[in-house]
Structures are given as structure tokens and as C-alpha cells.
N, C-alpha and C positions, 0 to 999 in steps of 0.2 A: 298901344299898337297892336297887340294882340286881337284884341276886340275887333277893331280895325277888318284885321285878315278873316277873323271869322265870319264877319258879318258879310263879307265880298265871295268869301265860300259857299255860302248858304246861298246865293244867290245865281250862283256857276252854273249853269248848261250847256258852256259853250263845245261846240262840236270842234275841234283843233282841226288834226289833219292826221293821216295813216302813212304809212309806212311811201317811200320814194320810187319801190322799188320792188321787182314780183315778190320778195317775199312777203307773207305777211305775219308780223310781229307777235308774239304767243301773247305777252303782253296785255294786247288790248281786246285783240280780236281772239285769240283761241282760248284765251280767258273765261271769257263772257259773251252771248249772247250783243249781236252789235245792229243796234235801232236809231231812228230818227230820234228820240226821244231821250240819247244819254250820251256824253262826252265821248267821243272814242277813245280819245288816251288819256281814258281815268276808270278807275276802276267802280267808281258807282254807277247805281243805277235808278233810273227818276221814274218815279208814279205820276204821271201825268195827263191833264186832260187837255183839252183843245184852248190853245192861246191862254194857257193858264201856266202859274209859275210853282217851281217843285213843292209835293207837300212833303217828299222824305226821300232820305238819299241811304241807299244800303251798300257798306262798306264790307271788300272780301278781304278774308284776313289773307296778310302778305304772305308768300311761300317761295320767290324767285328768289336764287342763289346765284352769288356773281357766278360760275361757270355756265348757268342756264341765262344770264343776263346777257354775259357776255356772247353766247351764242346766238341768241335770237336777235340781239341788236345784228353782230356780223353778218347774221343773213336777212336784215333788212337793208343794209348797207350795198352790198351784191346784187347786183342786176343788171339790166340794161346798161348802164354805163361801163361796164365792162367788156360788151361788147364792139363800144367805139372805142374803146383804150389803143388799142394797137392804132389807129388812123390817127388819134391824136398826139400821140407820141411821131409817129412819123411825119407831123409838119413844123415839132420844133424839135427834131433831133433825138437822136437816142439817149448822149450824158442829157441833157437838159429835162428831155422828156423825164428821166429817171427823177431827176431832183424835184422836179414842177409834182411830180405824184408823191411823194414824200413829202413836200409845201404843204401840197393842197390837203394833205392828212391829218399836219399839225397842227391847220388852222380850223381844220373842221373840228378837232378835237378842243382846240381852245373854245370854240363856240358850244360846247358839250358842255364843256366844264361849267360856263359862266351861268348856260343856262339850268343846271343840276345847281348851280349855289343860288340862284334866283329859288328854285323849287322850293329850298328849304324855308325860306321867307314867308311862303305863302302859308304854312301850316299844316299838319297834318299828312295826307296820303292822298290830294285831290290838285294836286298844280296839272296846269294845263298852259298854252299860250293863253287862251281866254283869262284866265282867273289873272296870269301874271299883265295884260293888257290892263284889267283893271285896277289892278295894284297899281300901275304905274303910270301910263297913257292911254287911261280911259276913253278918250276920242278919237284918240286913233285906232282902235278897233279894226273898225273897217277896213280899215289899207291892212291891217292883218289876215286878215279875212280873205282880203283878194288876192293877196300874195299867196293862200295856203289855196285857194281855189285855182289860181294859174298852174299853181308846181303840178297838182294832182291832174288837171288835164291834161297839161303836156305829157307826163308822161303816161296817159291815156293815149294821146295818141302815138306816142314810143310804141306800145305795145301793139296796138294797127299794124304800125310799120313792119315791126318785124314780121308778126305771123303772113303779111302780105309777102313779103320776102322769101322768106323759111318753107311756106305750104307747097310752092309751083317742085320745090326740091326735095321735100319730102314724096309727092306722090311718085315723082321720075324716077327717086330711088326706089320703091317697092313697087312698081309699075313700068315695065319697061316700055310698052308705046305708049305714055300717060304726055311724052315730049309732041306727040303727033295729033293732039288733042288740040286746039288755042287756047280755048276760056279757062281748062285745066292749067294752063302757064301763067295765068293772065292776075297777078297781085289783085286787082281789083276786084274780079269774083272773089276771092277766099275772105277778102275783107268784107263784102260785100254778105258774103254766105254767112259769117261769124257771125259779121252783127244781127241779121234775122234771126240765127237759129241756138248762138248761145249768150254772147257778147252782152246782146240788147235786153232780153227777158232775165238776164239774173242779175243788171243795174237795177232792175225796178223793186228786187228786191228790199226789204226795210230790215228784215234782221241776215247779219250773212255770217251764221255762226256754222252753216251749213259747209262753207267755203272753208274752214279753218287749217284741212289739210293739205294746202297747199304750199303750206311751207316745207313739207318734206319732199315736196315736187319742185320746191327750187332749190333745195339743198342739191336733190340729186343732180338739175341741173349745172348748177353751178360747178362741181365737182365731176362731170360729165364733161363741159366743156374744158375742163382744165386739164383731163387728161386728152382731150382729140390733141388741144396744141400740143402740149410736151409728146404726144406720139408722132407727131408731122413735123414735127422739129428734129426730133434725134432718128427718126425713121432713113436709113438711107435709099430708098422709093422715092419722097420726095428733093428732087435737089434745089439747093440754097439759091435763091438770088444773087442776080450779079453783082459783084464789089460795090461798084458805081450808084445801086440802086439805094446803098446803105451809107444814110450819112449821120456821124455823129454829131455834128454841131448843126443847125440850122438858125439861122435869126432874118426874121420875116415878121411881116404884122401878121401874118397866121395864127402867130400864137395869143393873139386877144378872141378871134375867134372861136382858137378852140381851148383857151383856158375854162370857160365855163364848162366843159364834158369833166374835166378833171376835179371841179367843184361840186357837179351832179353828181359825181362819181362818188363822193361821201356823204350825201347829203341824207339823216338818218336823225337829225335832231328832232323830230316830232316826235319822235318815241324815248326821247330821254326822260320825259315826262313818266313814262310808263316805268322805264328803271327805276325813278324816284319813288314811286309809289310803290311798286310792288317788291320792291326788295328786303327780303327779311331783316339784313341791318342794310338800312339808306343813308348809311356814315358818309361823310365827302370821302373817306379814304376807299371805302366799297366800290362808290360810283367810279370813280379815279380809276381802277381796278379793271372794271366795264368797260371805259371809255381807254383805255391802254390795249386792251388786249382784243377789243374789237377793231379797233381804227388800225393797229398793229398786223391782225390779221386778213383783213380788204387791203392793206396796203402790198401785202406779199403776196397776195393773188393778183392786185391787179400791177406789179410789177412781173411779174411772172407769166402772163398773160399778155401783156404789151411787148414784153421786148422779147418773149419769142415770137409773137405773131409777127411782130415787125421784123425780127430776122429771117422768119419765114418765106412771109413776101416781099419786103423793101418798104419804099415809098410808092407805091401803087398798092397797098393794102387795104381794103373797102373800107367806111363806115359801120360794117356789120362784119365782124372778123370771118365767124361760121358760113358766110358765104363764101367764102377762098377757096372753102376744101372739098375735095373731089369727090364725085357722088358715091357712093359706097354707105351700105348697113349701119357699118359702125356709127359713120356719120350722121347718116338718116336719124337714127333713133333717138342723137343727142339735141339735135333739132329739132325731133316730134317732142322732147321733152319740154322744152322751150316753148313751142308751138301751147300744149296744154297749160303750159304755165302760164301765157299772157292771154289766153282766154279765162280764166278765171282770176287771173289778179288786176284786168279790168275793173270789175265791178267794187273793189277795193280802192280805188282811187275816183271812179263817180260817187261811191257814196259820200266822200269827206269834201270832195267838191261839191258836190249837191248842198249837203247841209252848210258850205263856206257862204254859197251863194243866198241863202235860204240866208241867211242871218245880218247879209249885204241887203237885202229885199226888206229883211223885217225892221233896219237899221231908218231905209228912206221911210218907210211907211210908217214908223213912231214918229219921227221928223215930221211929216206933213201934218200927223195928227196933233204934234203937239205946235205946230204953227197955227191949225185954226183953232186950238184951245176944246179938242174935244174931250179929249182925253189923258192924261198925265203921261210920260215916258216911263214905258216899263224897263227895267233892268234884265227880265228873262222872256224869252217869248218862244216856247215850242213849237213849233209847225208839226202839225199833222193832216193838213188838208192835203186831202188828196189827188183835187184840181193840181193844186203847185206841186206837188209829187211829180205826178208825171209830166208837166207841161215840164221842168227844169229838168227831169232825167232825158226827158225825150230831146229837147235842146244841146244838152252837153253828148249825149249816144250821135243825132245827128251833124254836129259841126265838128266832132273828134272823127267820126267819117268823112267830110269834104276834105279834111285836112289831111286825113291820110292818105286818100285816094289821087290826091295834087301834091303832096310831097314823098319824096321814097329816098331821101336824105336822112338815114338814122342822125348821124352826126348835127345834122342841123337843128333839126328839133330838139336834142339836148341841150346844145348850144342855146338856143332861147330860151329854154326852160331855167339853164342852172345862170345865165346873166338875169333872169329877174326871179324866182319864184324861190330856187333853191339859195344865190347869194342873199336875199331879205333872211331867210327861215335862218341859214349858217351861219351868219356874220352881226349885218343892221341888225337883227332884234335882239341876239343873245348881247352883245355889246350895249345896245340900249336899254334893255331891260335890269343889267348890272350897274351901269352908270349911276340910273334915276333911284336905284333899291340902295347905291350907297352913296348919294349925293352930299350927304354929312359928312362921309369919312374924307381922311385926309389922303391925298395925293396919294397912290402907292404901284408897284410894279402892277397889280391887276387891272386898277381904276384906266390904267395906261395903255394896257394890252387889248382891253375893252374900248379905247376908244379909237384903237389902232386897228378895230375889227370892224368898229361901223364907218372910219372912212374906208379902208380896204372895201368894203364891200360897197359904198356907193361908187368907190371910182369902176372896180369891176364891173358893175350895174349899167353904171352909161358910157364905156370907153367899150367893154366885149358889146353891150347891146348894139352900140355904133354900127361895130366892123360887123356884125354877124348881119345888120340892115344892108349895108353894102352888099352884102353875098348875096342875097334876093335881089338887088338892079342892077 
């Protein structure tokens, strides 16, 4: 069996997927140098030439300690989906909302687990989705593939959204006739300006080791928005919503629509991979460790978050919390932080989608090849053509624009995102990939909770995708 694993390792290039969410994972990316040419959540790196398969893979030695584990995962965790927390919580209720974010915690954390005990299967300091794909459901690849390419645009175009959002209030705050301007107001220039001038030109990027410090730009962020609410909440300047606005129970089919945001809202398993590997001891009790005290700590931010936003302003609290609050410095600046932040943690999520799709392309086109019998099916296939480089950056920069510029629904677009992209990554795979890796062993509390994860997560898949199609006719 060993043999087995190693021989499925030597042959791993696969591109998995990055982080869900602006921050970006020390991990993979601040690590190392991050190319078309090597796994992003693994810590080698491949000597390669055109449509050829690795000739040697160099190993860094591990150095991440669960307190740096634990931290880097928690702010990859943290994003976007914290900024629809208060809306989602206000259409099922504040008790409910509170529980459904502690739910959605546990199970993201069971899908952590299953998939750090799949890791250790694989051997060595090189798991990936890819490598565990082949260990287990070598053909399904693909639908791996696409699932890790959907999650990564959508929240491509999250990040549109917002800065479309966030820019018109940024310049009115340091600009005071900047409101007597139109194109200045107008969400669609600032998206429109990004993508030309920074958005666009650093996806095409191939190494983005340049970008790495942008996780102390969403640290701040994050920690910047969490003090605006706790200041507008206990502030007596702003006063409270009326009684009536504030309801603790709700029960509505709302909440299939917006259970998915609270599912994006943990979705960080791509990089557990990277825990696995790079952790000085990668003991299950280590991981366990990581995965308690990060899911532990996004769940008290994003309780803390939601249900003061929501006491704040009621049940009329936006999709995008930070647009609630009233123009003033203070505020400006936690929004220009934000602003910077999803300009550069774009091109972090085209790149994993690029290469997702790059590997859906290279999938049909061994297929074809080996139906006229030209050539054998390769197991590895790098792209470095630089035709396909740009035609698929420039495909995924342009349609993450039409899309943003026709929807200005934060809330929505998570919604789609975390009913297919994030429930497959959270749930369907780590479940299925534990199942098939202990399909010998005998029945037991995990086999069980594993398989309690891939139906959860199909019925999620097509009961939120459902209601969330409805919301568009």
C-alpha cells in the first residue's frame, strides 16, 4: 500500500485551490514563490518543461507551529463572509442565527478533521485534493476541479462587489463635493477602473509571491471592522433600532437561501492541506489543535459581528454590513482597508482557478487524444502555454466583471458560491474521501459522521441552490 501512495505522489502536480477568502495563507503562498508550474497547497516545487511530467520535486523543511497554524488558517477563514453575517443572521432570527453559526462551525470543522486524517494516508508532507482524488476517485477529478474553480470565482467576483460598493464611500468621505460628481458614485467605474489598472494586470501574473503581504492587510482589516461595530453599538451617538425591527425567532424558507453564507463563512479546507504538511509535529492531536482554535476563533468574531450588526440595525441590515455606517474617517479608513485588501486578493483566487480550469481542459484533451489512439493518457500535464495563459485569465478577469457589474447583491453571490463550490470542498469531499480511504474498516462513529457529511452536503447543494434560483425570477 505504501508503494501504492508513493508512486501516486511522484506523479502529483495538481494545482488544488487557495485560500476562500482575502486573506492569504502563509502556508502556501508566503511560503514559497507561487507558479503555474507547482501545487499551491503543497509545499514542493516542480522543475518543469512544456507538457512534460515532473523530473524532481524539492521538499522545505517543515517550521509551522500550531499557534502560527492556528493563526494563519483563522485568517483565512475571515472575509467576506463576515461581512454578510449580520443580513444572514437577520432572516432567520437572532437565537437561531446564533446557533446556525456555531452548526455551521462544527461541521466545517468535522470536514477539517476527515480531511487532515485522509492527509496522513497519502504519505509524506505532499497531500493535496489532487493526490487524495487519486488515491481514491481517480475519475472524478474533474468535478473536483470544477468545484475548486466555481468557489474561487465566485468569490472573485465577492471581491468586485464589494470594492464597487465601498469606493463611491470612501472618496465622499475624504472628498467632500466628490457626492456632486456621478461617475465618482457610480460602483461600475471603480470596478470598471480596478480591473484596467490593477485587478486585471496582476491575475496575469504566474508567480504572486510578490502579493504575500497581504495578509497583514486583512488581519488589520478584519480587526478594524470589528472594532467600527463594537464602537456603533455601545456608542450612545448612534441610537438602537426600534423593538419591532428586532426579531429573535424567524422561520421562513429564507433560511435555505441564506444557510449557504454561513457555510462560506468557514469554508478554509483548501488549506488544511497546508497544515498537514507544514507542521513541525503533523500529529492528529496537533492538527485537532489548529482546527479547534481556529474554527473556535472565526466563530466569536463572526458571532460578535452579526449580532451586534444586527442589533445595530434590525432586520433592514444590508448584505454588506460596513455600508450601514455613517461617513466619517474613522469609517473611511476601515473600508479603504478593505478596498486594498480585495484588490490584491483577487488575483489569489484567479490564479487557482486558472490553473482548476487549465487541468478541466487538459482532462478533455487527453480524452480526445486517447479516443483516436494518438497518444497514451498522461497522469501529469503542466501548462505553460502562454496562448492558454492569457486567453483563460482574460475569460475568468472578464466574466467575474459582467458579473459584478449586473449584480451588487453581496449576500447573493455567497449564497451561490457556498451552495456549490464551498458545500462540495466542506462536506461531499472530505466525507467521501474518508469513506473510500477506510472502506475496509468496520462501521464506526467517524465512518458514520462521514457519511452524514456527504449527504448533508448534497441535500444543502440542491435544496439552498433551489431557493437561491428562485431569488433571481
Amino acid at each position: 500500500m505504501t508503494k501504492n501512495y508513493s508512486s501516486i505522489m511522484e506523479n502529483d502536480t495538481s494545482a488544488s485551490s487557495i485560500s476562500s477568502v482575502p486573506a492569504l495563507s502563509v502556508f502556501s503562498e508566503i511560503g514559497a514563490a507561487l507558479d503555474e508550474q507547482r501545487p499551491l497547497l503543497t509545499n514542493s516545487t516542480v522543475n518543469s518543461s512544456v507538457c512534460s511530467t515532473i523530473d524532481s520535486i524539492y521538499f522545505e523543511e517543515p517550521s509551522a507551529t500550531v499557534a502560527s497554524a492556528a493563526i494563519n488558517l483563522s485568517n483565512t477563514i475571515l472575509g467576506t463572509g463576515m461581512l454578510a453575517m449580520p443580513a444572514a443572521l437577520a432572516c432567520v432570527g437572532l437565537i437561531p442565527g446564533m446557533i446556525i453559526i456555531l452548526y455551521a462551525g462544527l461541521t466545517s470543522g468535522l470536514g477539517l478533521y476527515f480531511l487532515a486524517m485522509c492527509a496522513g494516508k497519502v504519505g509524506g508532507r505532499n497531500a493535496s485534493f489532487s493526490s487524495l482524488s487519486k488515491l481514491t476517485w481517480p475519475k472524478l477529478g474533474i468535478f473536483f476541479d470544477m468545484a475548486i474553480a466555481i468557489k474561487c470565482f465566485g468569490v472573485a467576483i465577492s471581491y468586485l462587489i464589494i470594492l464597487g460598493d465601498l469606493m463611491p464611500q470612501v472618496v465622499s468621505s475624504f472628498f467632500h463635493h466628490a457626492e456632486e460628481v456621478e461617475l465618482l458614485m457610480d460602483r461600475r467605474f471603480w470596478i470598471t477602473l480596478s480591473v484596467v489598472t490593477a485587478v486585471g494586470p496582476l491575475s496575469f501574473l504566474r508567480k504572486l509571491d510578490s502579493l504575500k503581504y497581504t495578509s497583514l492587510v486583512a488581519l488589520f482589516a478584519v480587526a478594524y471592522l470589528v472594532v467600527i461595530v463594537l464602537y456603533h453599538y455601545v456608542s450612545p451617538n448612534f441610537p438602537s433600532p426600534p423593538p419591532e425591527s428586532i426579531e429573535y425567532f424567524t422561520f421562513s424558507t429564507k433560511i435555505f437561501s441564506q444557510l449557504p453564507v454561513f457555510i462560506f463563512a468557514f469554508t478554509c479546507h483548501q488549506n488544511i492541506f497546508s497544515v498537514h504538511n507544514e507542521l513541525q509535529d503533523n500529529s492528529v492531536t496537533s492538527i485537532v489543535r489548529v482546527i479547534y482554535s481556529s474554527i473556535g476563533s472565526a466563530a466569536f468574531i463572526y458571532e460578535v459581528v452579526a449580532v451586534l450588526g444586527y442589533l445595530s440595525f434590525g432586520k433592514n441590515v444590508l448584505g454588506n454590513i460596513i455600508l450601514m455606517y455613517p461617513q466619517s474617517h474613522f469609517v473611511a479608513f476601515g473600508r479603504l482597508a478593505i478596498v486594498v485588501l480585495v484588490i490584491f486578493s483577487y488575483p489569489l483566487q484567479a490564479h487557482p482557478c486558472r490553473a482548476s480550469i487549465d487541468k478541466v481542459i487538459d482532462s478533455f484533451l487527453h480524452k480526445r487524444r486517447h479516443n483516436r489512439q494518438q497518444q497514451q493518457l498522461q497522469d501529469v500535464l503542466v501548462v505553460t502555454n502562454t496562448k492558454r495563459h492569457v486567453t483563460v485569465t482574460s475569460c475568468i478577469i472578464l466574466t467575474s466583471y459582467l458579473v459584478a457589474i449586473t449584480i451588487s447583491q453581496l449576500d447573493l453571490v455567497l449564497s451561490f458560491v457556498g451552495s456549490t463550490g464551498s458545500t462540495t470542498i466542506s462536506f461531499i469531499l472530505p466525507g467521501l474521501f474518508y469513506i473510500k480511504l477506510h472502506s475496509h474498516d468496520r462501521w464506526n462513529w467517524k465512518r458514520c459522521v462521514a457519511l452524514f457529511l456527504v449527504v448533508y452536503g448534497f441535500m444543502v447543494m440542491s435544496v439552498c441552490l433551489t431557493f437561491n434560483i428562485k431569488r433571481l425570477l
